[in-house]
Backbone as JSON Lines, residues from 0, in Angstrom:
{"i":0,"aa":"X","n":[-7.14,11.6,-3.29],"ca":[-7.5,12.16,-2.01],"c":[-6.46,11.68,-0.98]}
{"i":1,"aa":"X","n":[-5.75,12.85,0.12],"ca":[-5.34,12.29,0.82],"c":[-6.4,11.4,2.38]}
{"i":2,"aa":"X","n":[-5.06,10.82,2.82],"ca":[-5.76,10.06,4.38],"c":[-6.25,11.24,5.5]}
{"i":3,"aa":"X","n":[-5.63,12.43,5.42],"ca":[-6.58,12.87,6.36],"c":[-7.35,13.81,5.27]}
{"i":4,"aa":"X","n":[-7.65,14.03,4.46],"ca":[-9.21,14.21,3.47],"c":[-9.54,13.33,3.46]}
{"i":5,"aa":"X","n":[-9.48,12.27,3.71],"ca":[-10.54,11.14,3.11],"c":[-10.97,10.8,5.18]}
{"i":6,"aa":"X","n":[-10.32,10.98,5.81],"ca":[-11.46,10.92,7.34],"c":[-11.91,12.19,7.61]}
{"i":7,"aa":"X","n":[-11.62,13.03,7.03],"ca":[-12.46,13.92,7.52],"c":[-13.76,14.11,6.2]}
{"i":8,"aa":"X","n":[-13.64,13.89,5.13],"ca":[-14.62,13.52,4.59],"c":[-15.45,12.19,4.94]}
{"i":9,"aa":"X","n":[-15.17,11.31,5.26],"ca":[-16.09,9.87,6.01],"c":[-17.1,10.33,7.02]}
{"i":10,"aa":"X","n":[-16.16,11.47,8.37],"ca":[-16.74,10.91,9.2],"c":[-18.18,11.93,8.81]}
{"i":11,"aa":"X","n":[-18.04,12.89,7.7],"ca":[-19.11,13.52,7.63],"c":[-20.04,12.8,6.56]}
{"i":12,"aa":"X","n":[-19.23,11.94,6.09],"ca":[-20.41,10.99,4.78],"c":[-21.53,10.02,6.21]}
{"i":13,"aa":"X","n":[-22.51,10.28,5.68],"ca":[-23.71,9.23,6.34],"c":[-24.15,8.6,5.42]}
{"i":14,"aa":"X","n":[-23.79,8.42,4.53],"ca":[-24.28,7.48,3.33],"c":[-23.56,6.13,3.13]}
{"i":15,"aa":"X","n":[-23.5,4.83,3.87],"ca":[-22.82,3.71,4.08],"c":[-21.53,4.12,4.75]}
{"i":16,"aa":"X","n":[-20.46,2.85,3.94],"ca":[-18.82,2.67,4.25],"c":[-18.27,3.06,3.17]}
{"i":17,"aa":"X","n":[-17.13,3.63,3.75],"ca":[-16.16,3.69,2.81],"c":[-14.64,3.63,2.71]}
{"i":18,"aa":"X","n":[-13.9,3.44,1.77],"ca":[-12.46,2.79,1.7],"c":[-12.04,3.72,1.11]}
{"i":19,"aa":"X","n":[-10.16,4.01,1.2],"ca":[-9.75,4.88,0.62],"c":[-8.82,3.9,-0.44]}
{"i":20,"aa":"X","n":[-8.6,3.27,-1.49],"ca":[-7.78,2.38,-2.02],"c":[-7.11,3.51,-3.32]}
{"i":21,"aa":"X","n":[-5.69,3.42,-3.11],"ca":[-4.9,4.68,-3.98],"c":[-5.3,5.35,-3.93]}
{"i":22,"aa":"X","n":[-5.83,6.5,-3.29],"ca":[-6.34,7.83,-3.24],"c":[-7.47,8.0,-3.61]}
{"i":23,"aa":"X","n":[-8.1,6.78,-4.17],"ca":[-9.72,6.69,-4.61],"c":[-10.89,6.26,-3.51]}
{"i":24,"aa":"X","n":[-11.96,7.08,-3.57],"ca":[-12.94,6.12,-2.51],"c":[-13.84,5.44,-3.03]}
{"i":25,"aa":"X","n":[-13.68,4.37,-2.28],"ca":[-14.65,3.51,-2.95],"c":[-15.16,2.83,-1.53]}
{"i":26,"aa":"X","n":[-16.68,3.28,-2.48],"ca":[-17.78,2.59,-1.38],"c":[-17.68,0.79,-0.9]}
{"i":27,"aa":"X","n":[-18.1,0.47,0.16],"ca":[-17.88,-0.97,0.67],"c":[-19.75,-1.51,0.58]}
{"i":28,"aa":"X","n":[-19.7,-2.91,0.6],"ca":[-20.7,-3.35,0.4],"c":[-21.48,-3.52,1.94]}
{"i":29,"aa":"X","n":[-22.85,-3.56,1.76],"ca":[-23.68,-3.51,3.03],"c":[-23.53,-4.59,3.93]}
{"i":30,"aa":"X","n":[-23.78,-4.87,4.99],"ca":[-23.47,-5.68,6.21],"c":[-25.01,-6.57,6.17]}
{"i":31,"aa":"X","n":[-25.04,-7.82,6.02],"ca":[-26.25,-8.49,6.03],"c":[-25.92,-8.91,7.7]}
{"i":32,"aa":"X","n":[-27.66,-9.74,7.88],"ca":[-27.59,-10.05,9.26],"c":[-26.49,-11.2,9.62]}
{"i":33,"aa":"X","n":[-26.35,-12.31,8.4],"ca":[-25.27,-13.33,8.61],"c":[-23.68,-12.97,8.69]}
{"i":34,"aa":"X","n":[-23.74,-11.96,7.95],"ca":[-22.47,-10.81,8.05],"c":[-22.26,-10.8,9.9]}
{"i":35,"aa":"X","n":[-23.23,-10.08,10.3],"ca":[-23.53,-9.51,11.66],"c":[-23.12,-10.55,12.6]}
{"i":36,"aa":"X","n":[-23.37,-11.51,12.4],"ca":[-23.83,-12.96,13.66],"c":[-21.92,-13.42,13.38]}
{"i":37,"aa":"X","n":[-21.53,-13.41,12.02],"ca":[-20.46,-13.92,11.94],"c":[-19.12,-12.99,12.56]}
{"i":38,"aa":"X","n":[-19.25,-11.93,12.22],"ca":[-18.45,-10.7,12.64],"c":[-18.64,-10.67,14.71]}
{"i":39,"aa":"X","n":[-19.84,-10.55,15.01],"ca":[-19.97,-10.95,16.6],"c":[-19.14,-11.92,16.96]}
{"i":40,"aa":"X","n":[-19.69,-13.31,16.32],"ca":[-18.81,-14.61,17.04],"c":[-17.4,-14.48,16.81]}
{"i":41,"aa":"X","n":[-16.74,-13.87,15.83],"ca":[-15.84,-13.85,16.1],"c":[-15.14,-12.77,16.68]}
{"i":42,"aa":"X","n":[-15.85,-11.28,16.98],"ca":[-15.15,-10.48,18.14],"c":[-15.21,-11.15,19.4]}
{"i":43,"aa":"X","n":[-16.13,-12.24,20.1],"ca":[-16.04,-12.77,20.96],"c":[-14.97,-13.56,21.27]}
{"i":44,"aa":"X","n":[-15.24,-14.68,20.23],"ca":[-14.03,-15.67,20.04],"c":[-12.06,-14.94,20.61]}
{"i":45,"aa":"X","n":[-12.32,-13.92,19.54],"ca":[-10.96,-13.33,20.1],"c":[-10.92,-12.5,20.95]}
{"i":46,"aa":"X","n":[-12.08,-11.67,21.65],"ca":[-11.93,-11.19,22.98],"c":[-11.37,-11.78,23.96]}
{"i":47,"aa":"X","n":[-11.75,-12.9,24.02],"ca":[-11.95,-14.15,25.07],"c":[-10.26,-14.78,25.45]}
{"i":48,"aa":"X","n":[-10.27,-15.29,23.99],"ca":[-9.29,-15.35,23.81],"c":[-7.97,-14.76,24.32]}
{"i":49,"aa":"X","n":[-8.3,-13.39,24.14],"ca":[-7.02,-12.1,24.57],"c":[-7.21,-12.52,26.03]}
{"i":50,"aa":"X","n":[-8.49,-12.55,26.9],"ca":[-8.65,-12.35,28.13],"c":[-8.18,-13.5,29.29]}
{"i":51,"aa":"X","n":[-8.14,-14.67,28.21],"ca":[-7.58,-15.93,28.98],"c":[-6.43,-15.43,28.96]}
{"i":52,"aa":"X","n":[-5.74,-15.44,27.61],"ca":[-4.08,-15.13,27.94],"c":[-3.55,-14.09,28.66]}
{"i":53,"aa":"X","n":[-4.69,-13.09,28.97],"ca":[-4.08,-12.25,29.99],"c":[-3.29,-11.31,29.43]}
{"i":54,"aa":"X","n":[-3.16,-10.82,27.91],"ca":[-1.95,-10.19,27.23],"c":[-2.89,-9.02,26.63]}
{"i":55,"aa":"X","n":[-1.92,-7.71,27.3],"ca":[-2.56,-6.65,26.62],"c":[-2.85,-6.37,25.06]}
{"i":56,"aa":"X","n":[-3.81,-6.88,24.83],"ca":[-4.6,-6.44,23.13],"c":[-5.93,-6.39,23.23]}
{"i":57,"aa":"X","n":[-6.33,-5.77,22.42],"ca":[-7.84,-5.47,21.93],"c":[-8.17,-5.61,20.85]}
{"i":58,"aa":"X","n":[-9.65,-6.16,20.4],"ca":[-9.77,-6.56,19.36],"c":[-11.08,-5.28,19.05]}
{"i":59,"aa":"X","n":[-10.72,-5.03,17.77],"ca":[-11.71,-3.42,17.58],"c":[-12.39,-3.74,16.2]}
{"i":60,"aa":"X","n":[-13.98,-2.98,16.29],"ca":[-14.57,-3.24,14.87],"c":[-14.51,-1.86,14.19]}
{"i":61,"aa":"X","n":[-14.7,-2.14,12.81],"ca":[-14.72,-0.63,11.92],"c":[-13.85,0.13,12.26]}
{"i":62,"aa":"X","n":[-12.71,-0.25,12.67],"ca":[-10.82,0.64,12.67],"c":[-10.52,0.94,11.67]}
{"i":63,"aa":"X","n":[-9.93,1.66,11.02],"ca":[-8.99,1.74,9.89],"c":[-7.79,1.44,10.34]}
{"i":64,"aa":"X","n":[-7.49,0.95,8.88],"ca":[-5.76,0.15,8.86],"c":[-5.55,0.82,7.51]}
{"i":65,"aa":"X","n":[-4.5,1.75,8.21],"ca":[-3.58,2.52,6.65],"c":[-2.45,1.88,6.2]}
{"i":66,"aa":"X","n":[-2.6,1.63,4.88],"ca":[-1.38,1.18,3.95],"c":[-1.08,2.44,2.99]}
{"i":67,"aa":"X","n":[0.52,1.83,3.42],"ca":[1.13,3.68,2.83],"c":[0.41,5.0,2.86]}
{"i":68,"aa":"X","n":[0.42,6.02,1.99],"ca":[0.18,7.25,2.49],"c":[-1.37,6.82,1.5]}
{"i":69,"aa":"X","n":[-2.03,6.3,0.53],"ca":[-3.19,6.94,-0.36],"c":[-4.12,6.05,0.05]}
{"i":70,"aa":"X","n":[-3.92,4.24,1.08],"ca":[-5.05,3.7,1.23],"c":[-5.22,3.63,2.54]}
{"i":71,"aa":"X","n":[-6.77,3.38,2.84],"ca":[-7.33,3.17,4.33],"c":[-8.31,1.92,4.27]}
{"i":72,"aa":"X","n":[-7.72,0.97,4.56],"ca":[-9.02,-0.27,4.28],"c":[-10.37,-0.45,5.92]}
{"i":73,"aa":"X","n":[-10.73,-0.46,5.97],"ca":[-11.78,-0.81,6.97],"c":[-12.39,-2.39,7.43]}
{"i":74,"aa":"X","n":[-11.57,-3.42,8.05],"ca":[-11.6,-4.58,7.61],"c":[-13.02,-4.56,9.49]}
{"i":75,"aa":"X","n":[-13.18,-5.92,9.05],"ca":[-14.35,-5.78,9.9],"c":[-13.57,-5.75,11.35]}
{"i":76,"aa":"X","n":[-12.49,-7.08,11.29],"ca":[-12.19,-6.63,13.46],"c":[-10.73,-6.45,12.64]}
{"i":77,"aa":"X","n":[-10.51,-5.7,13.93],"ca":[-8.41,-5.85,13.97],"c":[-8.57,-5.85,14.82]}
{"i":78,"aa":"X","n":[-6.81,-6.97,15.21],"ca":[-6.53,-7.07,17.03],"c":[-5.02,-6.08,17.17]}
{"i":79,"aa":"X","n":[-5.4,-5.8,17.97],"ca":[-4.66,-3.97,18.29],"c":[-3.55,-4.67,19.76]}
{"i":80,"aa":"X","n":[-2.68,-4.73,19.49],"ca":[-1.52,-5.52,20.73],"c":[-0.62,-4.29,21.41]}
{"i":81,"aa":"X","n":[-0.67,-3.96,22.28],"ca":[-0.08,-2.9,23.1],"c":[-1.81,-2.51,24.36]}
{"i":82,"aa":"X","n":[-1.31,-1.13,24.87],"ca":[-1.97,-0.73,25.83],"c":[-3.44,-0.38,24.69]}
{"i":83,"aa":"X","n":[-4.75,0.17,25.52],"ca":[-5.64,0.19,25.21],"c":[-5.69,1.88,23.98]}
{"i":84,"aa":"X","n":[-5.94,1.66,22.57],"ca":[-5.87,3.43,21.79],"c":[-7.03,4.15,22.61]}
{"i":85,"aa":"X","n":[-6.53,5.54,22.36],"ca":[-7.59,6.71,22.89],"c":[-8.77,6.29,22.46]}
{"i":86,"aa":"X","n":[-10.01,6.79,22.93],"ca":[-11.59,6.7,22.24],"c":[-11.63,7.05,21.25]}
{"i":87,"aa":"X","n":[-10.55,7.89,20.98],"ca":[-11.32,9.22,19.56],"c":[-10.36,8.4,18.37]}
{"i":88,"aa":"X","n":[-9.52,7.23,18.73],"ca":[-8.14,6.92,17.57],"c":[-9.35,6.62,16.4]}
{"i":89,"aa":"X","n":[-8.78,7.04,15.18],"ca":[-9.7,6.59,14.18],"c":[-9.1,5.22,13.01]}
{"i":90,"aa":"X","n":[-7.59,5.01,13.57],"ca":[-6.65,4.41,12.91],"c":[-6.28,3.47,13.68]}
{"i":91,"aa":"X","n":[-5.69,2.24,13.78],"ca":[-5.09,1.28,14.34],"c":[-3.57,1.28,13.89]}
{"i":92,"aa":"X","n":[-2.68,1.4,14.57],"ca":[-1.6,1.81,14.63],"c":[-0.72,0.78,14.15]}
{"i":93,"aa":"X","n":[-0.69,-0.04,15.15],"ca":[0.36,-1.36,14.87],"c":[-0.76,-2.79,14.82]}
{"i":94,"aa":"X","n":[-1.48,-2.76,13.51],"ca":[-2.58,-4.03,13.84],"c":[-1.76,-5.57,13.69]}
{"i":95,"aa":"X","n":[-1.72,-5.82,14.61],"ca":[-1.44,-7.68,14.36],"c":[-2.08,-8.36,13.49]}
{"i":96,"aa":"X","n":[-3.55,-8.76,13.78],"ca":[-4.21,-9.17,13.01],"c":[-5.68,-8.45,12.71]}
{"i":97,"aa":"X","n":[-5.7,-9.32,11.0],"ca":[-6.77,-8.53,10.89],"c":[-7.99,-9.31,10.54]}
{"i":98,"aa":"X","n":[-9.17,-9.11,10.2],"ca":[-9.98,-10.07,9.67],"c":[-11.31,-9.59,8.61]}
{"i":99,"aa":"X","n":[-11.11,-10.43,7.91],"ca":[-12.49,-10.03,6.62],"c":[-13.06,-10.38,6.81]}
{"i":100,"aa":"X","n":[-14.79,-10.73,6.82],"ca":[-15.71,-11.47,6.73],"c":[-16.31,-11.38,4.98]}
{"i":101,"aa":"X","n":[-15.8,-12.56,4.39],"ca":[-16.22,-12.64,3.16],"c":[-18.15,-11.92,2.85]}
{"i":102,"aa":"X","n":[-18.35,-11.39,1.96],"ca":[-19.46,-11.3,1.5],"c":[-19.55,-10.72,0.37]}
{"i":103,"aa":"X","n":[-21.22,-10.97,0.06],"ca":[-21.73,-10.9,-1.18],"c":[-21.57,-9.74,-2.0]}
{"i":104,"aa":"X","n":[-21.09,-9.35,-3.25],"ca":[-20.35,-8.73,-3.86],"c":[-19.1,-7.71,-3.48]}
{"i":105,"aa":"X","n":[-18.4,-8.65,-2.8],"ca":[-17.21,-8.44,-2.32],"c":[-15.87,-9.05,-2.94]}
{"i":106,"aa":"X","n":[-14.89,-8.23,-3.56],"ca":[-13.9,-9.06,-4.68],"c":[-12.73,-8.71,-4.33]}
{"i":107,"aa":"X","n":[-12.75,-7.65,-3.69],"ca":[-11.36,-7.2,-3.17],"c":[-9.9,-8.06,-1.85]}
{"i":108,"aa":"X","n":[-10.63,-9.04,-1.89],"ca":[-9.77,-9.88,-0.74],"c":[-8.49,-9.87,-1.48]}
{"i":109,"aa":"X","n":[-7.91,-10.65,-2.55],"ca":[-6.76,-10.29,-3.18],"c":[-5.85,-9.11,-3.2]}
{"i":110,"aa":"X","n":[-6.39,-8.23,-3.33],"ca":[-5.72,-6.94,-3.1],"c":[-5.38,-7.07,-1.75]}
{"i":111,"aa":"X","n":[-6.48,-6.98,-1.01],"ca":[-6.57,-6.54,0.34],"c":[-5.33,-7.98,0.87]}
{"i":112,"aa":"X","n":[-4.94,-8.9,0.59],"ca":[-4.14,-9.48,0.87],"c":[-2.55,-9.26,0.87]}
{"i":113,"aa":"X","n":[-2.33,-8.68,-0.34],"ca":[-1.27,-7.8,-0.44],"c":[-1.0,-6.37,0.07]}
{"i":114,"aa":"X","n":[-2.25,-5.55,0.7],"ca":[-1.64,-4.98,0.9],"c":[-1.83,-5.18,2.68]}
{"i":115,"aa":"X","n":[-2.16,-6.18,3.55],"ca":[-2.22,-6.52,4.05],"c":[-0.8,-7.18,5.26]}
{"i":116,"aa":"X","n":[-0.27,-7.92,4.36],"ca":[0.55,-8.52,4.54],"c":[1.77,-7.55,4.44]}
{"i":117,"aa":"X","n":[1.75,-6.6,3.3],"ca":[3.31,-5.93,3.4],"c":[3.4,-4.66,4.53]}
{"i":118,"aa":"X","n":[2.27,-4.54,5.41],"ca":[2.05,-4.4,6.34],"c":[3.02,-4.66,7.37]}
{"i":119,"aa":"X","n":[4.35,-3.99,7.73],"ca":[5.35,-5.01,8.93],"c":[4.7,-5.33,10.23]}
{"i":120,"aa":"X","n":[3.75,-4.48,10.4],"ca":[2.96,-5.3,11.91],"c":[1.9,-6.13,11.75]}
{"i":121,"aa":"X","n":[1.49,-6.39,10.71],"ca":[0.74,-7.17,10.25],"c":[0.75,-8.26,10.14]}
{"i":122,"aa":"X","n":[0.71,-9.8,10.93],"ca":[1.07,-11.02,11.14],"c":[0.47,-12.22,10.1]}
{"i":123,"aa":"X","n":[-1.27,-11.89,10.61],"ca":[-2.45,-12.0,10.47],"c":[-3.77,-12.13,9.81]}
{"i":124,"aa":"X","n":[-3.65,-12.59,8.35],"ca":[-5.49,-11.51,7.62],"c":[-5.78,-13.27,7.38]}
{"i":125,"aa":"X","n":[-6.76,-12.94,8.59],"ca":[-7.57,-14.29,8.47],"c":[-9.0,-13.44,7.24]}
{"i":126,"aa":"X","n":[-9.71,-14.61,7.13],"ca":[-11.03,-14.39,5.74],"c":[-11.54,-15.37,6.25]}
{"i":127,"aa":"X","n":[-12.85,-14.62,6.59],"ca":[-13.8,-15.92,6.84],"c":[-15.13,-16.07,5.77]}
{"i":128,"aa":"X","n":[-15.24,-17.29,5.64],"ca":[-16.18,-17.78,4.39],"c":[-17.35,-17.85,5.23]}
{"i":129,"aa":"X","n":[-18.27,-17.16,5.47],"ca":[-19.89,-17.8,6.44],"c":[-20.65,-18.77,5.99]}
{"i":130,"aa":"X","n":[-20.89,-18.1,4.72],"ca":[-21.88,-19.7,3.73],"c":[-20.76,-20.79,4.18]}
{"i":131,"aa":"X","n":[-19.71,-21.08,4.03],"ca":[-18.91,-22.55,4.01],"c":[-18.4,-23.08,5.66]}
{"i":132,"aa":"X","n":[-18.61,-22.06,6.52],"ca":[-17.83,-22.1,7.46],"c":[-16.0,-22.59,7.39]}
{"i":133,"aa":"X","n":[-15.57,-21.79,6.44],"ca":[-14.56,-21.71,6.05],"c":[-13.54,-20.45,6.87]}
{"i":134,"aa":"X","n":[-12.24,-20.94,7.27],"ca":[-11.26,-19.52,7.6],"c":[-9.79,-19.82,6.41]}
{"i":135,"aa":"X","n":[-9.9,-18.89,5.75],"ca":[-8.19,-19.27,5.21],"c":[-7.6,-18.12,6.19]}
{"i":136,"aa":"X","n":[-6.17,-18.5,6.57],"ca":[-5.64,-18.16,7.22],"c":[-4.57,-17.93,6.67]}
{"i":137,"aa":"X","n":[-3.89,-16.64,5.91],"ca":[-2.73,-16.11,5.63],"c":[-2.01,-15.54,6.96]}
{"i":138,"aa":"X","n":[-0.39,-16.37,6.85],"ca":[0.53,-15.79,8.26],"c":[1.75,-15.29,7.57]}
{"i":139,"aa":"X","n":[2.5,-14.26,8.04],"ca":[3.1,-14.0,7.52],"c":[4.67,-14.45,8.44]}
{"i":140,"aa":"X","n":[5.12,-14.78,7.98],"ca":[6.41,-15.41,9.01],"c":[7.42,-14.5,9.69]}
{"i":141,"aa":"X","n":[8.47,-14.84,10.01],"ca":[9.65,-13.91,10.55],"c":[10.35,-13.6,9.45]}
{"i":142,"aa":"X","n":[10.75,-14.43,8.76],"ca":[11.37,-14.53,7.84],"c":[10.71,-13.57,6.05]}
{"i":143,"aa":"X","n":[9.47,-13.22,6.24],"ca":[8.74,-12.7,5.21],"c":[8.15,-13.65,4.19]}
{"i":144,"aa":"X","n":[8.28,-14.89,4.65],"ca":[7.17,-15.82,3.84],"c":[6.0,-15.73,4.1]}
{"i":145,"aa":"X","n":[4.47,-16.11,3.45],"ca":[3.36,-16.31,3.5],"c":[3.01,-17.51,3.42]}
{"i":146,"aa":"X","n":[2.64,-18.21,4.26],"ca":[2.02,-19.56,4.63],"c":[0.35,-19.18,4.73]}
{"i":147,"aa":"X","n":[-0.02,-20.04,4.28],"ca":[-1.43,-19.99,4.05],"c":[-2.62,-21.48,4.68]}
{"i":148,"aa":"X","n":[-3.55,-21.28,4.99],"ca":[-4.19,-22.51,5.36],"c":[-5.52,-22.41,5.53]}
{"i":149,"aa":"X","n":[-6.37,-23.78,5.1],"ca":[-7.77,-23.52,4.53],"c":[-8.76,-24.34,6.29]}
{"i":150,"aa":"X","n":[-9.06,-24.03,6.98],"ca":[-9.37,-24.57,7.91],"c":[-10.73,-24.68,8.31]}
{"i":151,"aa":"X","n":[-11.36,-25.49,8.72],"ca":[-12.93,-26.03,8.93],"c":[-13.04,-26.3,10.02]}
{"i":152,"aa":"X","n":[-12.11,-26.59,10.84],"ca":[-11.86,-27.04,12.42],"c":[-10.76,-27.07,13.39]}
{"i":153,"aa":"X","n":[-11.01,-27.19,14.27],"ca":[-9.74,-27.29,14.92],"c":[-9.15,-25.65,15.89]}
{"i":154,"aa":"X","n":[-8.23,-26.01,15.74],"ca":[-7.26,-24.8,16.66],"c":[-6.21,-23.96,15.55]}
{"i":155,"aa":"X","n":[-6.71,-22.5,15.8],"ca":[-6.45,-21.44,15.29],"c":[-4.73,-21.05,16.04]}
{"i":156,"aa":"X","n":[-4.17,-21.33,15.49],"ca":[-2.98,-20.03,16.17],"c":[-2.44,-18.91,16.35]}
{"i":157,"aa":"X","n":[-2.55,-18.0,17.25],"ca":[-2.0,-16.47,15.96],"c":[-0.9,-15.97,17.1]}
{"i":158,"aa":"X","n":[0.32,-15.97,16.55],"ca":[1.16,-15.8,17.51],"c":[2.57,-15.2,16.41]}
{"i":159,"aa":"X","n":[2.42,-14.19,16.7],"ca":[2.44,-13.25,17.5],"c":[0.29,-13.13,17.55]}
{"i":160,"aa":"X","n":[-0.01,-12.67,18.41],"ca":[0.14,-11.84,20.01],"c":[0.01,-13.25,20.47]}
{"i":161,"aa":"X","n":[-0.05,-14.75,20.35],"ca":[0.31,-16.17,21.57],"c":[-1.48,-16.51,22.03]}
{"i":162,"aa":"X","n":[-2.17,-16.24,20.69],"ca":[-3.6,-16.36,20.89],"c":[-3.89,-17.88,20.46]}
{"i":163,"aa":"X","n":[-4.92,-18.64,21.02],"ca":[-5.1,-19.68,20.68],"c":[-6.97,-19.94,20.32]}
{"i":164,"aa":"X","n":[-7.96,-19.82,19.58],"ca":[-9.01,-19.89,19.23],"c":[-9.66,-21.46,18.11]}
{"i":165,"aa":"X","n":[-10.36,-21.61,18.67],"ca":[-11.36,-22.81,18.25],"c":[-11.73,-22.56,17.01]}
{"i":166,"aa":"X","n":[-11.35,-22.65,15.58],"ca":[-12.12,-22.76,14.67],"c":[-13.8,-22.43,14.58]}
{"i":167,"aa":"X","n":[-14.5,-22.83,15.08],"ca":[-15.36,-23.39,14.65],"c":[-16.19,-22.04,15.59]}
{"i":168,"aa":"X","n":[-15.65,-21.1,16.97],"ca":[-15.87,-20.39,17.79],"c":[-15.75,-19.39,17.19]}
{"i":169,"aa":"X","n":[-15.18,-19.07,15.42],"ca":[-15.37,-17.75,14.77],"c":[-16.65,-17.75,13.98]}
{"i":170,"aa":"X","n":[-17.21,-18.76,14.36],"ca":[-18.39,-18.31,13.44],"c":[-19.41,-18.94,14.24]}
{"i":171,"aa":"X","n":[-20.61,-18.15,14.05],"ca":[-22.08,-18.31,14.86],"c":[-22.23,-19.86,14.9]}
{"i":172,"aa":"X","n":[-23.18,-19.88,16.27],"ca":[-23.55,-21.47,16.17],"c":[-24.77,-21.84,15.05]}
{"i":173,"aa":"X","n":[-24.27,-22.6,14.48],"ca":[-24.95,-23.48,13.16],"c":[-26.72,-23.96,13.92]}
């Protein structure tokens, strides 16, 4: 299936989520309430974030982020760096960062890491663990290395877009 068959088939599916991975769709797993609380704290976290620094980005839920022409992944936030997209954008254009919220029968992070990263605007694919209060943090460098880091606390960096976030402020209060 192509990317525009596969949104114009979505936006008429009412039956859950769905992903376009190689031209295949495949359904995404359901959103629990801890899903919910974790995905909030951290659109906040990086709202906030954007709003101290004063730097035009937005952080958006249920965007699509297309890799090459056959996939469309649906990651829970992306932060969108430039002026504000139209209402109707159904795609995120140039995503900086992106973010997963790990859950229950969910296996695809691996993939979704690769194709993530070869992404050239793509800085970014944080994964957050909720049961552990865990973030690994894959960055992708200037240079095209992947540095990686398992974090429980502390201060988040994500720069490119020069964001600075609290660990512990991506996920609901305990």
């Amino acid at each position: 299936m192509s990317r525009p068959d596969f949104y114009a088939w979505a936006l008429a599916e009412d039956r859950g989520r769905h992903e376009l991975v190689e031209g295949r769709v495949q359904a995404m797993p359901r959103r629990t309430v801890g899903h919910a609380r974790t995905r909030a704290a951290c659109w906040r976290a990086l709202a906030e974030a954007i709003g101290l620094k004063g730097i035009a980005a937005e952080v958006l839920m249920g965007s699509a982020v297309e890799i090459g022409e056959a996939t469309v992944h649906v990651p829970d936030l992306v932060v969108a760096a430039g002026p504000p997209l139209p209402g109707d954008a159904i795609a995120v254009p140039n995503p900086v960062v992106v973010v997963e919220i790990a859950s229950v029968g969910r296996v695809d992070l691996s993939r979704k890491l690769v194709d993530y990263l070869s992404t050239s605007s793509i800085r970014h694919y944080l994964v957050l663990l909720p049961d552990t209060r865990i973030l690994v943090h894959h960055r992708r460098a200037e240079d095209g290395t992947i540095q990686s880091a398992i974090l429980r606390e502390g201060l988040l960096t994500l720069d490119p877009p020069g964001l600075k976030v609290a660990v512990e402020a991506l996920f609901p209060k305990a």
